[in-house]
C-alpha positions as CSV (number, residue, x, y, z in Angstrom):
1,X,0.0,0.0,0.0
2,X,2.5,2.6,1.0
3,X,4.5,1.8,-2.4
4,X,1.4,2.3,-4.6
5,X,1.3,6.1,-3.0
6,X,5.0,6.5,-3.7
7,X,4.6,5.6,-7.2
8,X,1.7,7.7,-7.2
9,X,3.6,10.8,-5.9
10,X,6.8,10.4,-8.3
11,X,4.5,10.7,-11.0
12,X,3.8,14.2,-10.5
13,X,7.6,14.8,-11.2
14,X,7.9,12.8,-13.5
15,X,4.4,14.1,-15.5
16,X,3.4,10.3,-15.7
17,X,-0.2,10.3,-16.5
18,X,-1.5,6.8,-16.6
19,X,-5.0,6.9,-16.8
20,X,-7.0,8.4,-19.8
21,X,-10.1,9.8,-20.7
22,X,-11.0,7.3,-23.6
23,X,-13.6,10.3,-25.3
24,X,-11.3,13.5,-24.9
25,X,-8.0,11.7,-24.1
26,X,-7.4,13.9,-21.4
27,X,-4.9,12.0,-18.9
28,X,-4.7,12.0,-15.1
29,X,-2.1,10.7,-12.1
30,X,-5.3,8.9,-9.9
31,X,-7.8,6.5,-11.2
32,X,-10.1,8.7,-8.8
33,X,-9.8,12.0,-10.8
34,X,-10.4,10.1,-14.4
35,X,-13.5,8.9,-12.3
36,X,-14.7,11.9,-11.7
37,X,-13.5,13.6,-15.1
38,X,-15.7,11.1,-17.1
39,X,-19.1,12.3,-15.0
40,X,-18.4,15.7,-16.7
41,X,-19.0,14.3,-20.5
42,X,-21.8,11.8,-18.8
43,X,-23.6,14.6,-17.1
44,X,-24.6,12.7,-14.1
45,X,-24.8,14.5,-10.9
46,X,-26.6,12.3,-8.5
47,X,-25.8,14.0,-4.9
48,X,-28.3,17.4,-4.1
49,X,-28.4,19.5,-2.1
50,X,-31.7,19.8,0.0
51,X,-31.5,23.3,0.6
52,X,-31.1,24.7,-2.4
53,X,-31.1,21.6,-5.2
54,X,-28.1,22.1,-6.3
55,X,-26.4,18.8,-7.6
56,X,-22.9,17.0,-7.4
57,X,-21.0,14.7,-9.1
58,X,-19.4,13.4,-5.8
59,X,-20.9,13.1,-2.1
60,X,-17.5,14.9,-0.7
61,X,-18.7,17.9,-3.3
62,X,-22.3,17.6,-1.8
63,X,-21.1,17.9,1.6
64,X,-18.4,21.3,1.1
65,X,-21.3,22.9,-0.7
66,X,-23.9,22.7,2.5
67,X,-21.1,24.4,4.7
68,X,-22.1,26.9,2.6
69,X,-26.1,27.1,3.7
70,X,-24.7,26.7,7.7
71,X,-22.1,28.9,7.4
72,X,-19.6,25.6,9.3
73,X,-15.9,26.6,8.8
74,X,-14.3,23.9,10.9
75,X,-10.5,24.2,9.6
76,X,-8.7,26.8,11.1
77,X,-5.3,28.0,10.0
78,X,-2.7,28.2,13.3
79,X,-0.8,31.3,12.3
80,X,-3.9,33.9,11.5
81,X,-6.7,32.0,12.9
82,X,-8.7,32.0,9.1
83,X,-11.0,29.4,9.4
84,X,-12.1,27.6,5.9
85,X,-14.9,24.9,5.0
86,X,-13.0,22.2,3.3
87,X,-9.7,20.9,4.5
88,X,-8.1,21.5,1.1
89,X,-8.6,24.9,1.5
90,X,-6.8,25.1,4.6
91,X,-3.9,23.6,2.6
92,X,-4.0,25.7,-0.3
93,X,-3.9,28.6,2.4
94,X,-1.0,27.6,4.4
95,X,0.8,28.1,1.7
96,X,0.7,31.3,1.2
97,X,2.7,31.7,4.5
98,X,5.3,29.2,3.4
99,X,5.2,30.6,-0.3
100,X,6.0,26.7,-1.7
101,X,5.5,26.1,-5.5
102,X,6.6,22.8,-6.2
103,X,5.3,22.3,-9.5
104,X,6.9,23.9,-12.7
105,X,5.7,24.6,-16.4
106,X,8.8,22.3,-18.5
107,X,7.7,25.2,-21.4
108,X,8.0,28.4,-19.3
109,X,9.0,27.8,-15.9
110,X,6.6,29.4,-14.5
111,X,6.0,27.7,-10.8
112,X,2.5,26.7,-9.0
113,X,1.5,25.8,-5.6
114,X,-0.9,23.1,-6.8
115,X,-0.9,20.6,-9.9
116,X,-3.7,21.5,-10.9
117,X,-2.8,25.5,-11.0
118,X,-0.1,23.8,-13.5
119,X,-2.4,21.6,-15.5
120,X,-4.2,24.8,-16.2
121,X,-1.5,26.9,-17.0
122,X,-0.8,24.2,-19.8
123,X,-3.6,24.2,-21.4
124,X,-2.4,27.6,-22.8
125,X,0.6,26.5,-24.1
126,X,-1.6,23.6,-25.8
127,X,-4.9,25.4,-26.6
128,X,-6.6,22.4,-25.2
129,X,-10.4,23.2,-24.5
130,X,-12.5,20.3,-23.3
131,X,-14.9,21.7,-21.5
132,X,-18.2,22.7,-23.5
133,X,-21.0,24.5,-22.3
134,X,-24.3,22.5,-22.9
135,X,-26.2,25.4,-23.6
136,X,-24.3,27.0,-26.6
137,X,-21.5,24.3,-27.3
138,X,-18.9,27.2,-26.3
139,X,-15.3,25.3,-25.8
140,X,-13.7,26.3,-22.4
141,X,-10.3,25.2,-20.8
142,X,-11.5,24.4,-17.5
143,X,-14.5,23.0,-15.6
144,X,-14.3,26.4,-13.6
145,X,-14.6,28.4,-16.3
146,X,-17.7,26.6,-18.0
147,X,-19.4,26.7,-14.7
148,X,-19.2,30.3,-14.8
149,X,-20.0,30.6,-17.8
150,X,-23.1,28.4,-17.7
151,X,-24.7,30.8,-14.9
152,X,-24.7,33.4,-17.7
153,X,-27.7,31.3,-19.5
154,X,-29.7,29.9,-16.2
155,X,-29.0,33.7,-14.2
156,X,-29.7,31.8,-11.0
157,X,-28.0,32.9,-7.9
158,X,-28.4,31.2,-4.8
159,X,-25.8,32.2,-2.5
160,X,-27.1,35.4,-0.5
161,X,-25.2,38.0,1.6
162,X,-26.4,37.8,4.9
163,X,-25.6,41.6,5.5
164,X,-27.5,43.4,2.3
165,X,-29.1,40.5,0.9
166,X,-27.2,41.1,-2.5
167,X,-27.4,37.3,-4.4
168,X,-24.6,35.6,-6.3
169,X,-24.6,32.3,-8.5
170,X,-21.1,30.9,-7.1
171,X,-20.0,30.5,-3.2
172,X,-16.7,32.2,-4.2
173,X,-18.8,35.3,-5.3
174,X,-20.3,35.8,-2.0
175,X,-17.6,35.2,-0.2
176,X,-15.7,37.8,-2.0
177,X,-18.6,40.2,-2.2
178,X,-18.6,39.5,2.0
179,X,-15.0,41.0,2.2
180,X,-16.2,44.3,1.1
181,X,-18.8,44.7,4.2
182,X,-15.4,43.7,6.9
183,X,-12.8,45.4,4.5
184,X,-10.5,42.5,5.1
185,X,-7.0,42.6,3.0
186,X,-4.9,40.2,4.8
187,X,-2.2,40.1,2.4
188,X,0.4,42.9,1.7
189,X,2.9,43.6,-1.4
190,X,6.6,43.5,0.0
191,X,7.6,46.5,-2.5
192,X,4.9,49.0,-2.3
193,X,3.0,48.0,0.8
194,X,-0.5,47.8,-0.9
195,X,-2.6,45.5,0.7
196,X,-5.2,42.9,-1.5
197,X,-8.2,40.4,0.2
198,X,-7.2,37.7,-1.7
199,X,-3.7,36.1,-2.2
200,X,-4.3,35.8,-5.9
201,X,-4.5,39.7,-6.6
202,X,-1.3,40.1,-4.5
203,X,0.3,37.9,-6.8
204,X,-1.4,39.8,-9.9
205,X,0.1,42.8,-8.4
206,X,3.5,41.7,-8.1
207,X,3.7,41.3,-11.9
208,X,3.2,44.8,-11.9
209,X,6.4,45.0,-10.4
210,X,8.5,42.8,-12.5
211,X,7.0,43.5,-16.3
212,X,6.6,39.8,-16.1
213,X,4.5,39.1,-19.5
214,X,3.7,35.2,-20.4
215,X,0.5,35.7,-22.4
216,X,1.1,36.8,-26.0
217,X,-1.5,37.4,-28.8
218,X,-1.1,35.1,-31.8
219,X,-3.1,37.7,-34.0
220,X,-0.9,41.5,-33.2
221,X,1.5,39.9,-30.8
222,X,0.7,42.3,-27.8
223,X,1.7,40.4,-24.7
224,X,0.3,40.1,-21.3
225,X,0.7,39.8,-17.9
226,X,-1.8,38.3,-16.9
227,X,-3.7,35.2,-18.8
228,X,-7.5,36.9,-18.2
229,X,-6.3,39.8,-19.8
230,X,-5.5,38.0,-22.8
231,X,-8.6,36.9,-23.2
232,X,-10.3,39.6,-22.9
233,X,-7.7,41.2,-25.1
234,X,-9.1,38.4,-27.8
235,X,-12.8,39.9,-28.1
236,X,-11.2,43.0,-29.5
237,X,-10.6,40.5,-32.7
238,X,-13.2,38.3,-32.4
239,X,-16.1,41.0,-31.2
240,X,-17.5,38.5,-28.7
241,X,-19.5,39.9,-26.2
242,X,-21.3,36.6,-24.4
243,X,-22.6,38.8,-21.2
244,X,-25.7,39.8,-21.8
245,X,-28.2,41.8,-19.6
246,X,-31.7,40.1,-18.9
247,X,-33.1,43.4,-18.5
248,X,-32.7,45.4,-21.4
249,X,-30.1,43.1,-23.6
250,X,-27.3,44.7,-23.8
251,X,-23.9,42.9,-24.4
252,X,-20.7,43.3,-22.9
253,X,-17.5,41.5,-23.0
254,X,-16.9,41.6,-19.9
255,X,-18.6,39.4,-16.9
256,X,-17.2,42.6,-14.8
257,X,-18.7,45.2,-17.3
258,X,-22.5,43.3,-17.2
259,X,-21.8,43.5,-12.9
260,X,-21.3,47.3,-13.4
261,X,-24.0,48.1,-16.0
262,X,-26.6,45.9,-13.7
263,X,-26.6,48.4,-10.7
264,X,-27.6,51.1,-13.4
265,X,-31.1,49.2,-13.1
266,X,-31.3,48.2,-9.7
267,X,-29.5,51.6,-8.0
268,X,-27.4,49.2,-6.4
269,X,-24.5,51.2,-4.0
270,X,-22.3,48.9,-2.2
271,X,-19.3,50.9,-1.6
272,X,-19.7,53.1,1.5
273,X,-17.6,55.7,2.8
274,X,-17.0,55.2,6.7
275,X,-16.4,58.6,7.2
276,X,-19.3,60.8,5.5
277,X,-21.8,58.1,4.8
278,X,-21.5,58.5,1.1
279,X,-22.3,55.4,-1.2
280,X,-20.9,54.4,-4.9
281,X,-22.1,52.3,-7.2
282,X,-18.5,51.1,-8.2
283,X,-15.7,50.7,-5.1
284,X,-13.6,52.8,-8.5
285,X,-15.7,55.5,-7.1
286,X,-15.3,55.1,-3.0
287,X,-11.3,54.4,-4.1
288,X,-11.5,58.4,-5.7
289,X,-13.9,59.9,-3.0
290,X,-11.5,58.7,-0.5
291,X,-8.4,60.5,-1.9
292,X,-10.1,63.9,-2.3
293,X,-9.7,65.2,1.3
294,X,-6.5,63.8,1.1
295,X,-5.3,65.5,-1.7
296,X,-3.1,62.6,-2.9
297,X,-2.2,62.3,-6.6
298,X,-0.7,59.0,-7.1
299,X,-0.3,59.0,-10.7
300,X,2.3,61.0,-11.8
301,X,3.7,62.2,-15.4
302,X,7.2,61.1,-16.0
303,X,7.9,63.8,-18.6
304,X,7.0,67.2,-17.1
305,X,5.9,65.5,-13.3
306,X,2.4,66.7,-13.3
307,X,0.1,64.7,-10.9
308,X,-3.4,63.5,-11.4
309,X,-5.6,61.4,-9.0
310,X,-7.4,59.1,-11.9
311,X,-5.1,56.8,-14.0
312,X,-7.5,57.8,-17.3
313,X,-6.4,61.4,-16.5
314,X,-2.7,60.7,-16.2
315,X,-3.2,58.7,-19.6
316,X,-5.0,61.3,-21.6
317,X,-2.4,64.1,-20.2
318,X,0.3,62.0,-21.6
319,X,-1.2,62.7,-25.1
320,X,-0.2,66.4,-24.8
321,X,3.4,65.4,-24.8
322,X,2.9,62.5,-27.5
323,X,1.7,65.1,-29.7
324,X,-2.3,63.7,-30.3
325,X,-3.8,66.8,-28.1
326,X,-1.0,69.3,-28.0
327,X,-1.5,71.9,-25.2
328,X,1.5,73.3,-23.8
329,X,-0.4,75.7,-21.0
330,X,-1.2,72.3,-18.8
331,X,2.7,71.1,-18.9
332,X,3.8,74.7,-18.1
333,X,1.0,74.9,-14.9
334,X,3.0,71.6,-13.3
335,X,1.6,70.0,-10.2
């Protein structure tokens, strides 16, 4: 017994993948996960939920998801005292303490903290799309991402903040959404001390830092640094807009921009000010109102060292000096 999980764990360096998905060919390390994989062709969910209805492919998936209804977080992480649903989770956490990334792209190098982080990240070296929605056949790379995408067609949402009441079709949703009532940002960039709520956008941020840019465009060859924004960078070719509103029909190409355009109808304002009482539609907004009393500019010219508190200001100034809006009075007036 203890040799078969040996020879399971030097698979994972050595990229073995034994067992394979006879209709997409996809390969895994565990008979297990091809198990599981093969329900997602099939379809067959036979665990729900008796709360909400939901269904799950496995009984361990049925029983994560009505944590969710009771609110139970029984794993709690020793160093911050984080508490998290599913064991797993508590895992992933830890290490973002310990900052481990065992598991390396052989085309890029690029390092994960999970193999499955990896087997994404491969897929876009490899273009592999297995996953297709059942509503419009659209190909996607991962089962996360069809999900998502899938709540786009049903529009149900059955996660509810407990503080406003605002309702969300995925757990991770709310549980983002949630951060904005407490204002949690446990995690804090080394170089510029800008703090984030999830570990994720710190490391987004840090590739600010570095100009790190993996994701290129096949079509202009503009490069990336993040994956996302990539793709969203591929609507511009392909004009694909597949979020649409259910009130009025507009489309965006954004899941973000439908979000945004969707409080227009409802007069939705999340993002209060703690000090005046003021409330924003977009936190954008809150992020400006707070800097005004302030008086801080953080975006700064690098040419003539003019200041401006909006990013889209800074940008548009920088026209004068590239010659598309010349205006030499602005430049002269400084900061």
């Amino acid at each position: 017994m203890l040799y078969k999980y040996l020879q399971r764990h030097e698979w994972i360096h050595s990229g073995q993948k034994p067992y394979e998905c006879l209709q997409c060919g996809k390969a895994f390390y565990v008979h297990s996960a091809l198990r599981y994989h093969e329900k997602t062709h099939s379809g067959e969910t036979p665990y729900g939920c008796r709360h909400c209805g939901k269904a799950f492919t496995h009984p361990n998936s049925l029983h994560h998801h009505e944590r969710t209804h009771i609110g139970e977080k029984p794993y709690v992480c020793k160093q911050y005292g984080k508490a998290f649903r599913t064991q797993n989770s508590l895992y992933h956490h830890e290490r973002t303490h310990t900052g481990e990334k065992p598991y390396g792209c052989k085309q890029c190098g690029k390092a994960f903290t999970f193999c499955r982080f990896l087997q994404r990240h491969e897929r876009i070296h490899s273009g592999e799309k297995s996953y297709v929605c059942k509503h419009c056949g659209k190909l996607f790379s991962c089962l996360s991402e069809v999900q998502r995408h899938e709540h786009t067609h049903t529009g149900i949402k059955s996660y509810v903040c407990r503080q406003c009441g605002k309702a969300f079709s995925k757990n991770s949703y709310l549980e983002y959404h949630e951060k904005i009532h407490t204002g949690e940002k446990p995690y804090g960039c080394k170089q510029c001390g800008k703090a984030f709520t999830f570990y994720s956008s710190l490391q987004r941020h840090e590739r600010t830092h570095n100009g790190e840019q993996l994701y290129v465009c096949k079509p202009c060859g503009k490069a990336f640094t993040f994956y996302s924004s990539l793709q969203h960078h591929r609507r511009i070719h392909s004009g694909e807009k597949p979020y649409v509103c259910s009130q009025c029909g507009k489309a965006f190409t954004l899941h973000s921009s439908l979000q945004d355009h969707e409080r227009f109808h409802s007069g939705e304002k999340p993002y209060v000010c703690r000090q005046c009482g003021k409330a924003f539609t977009y936190h954008s907004s809150l992020w400006y109102h707070k800097k005004i009393p302030s008086g801080e500019k953080p975006y700064r010219c690098k040419q003539c060292g003019k200041a401006f508190l909006q990013s889209s200001s800074l940008q548009r100034h920088e026209q004068i000096h590239s010659g598309i809006n010349p205006c030499t009075k602005e430049c002269e007036a400084g900061s």
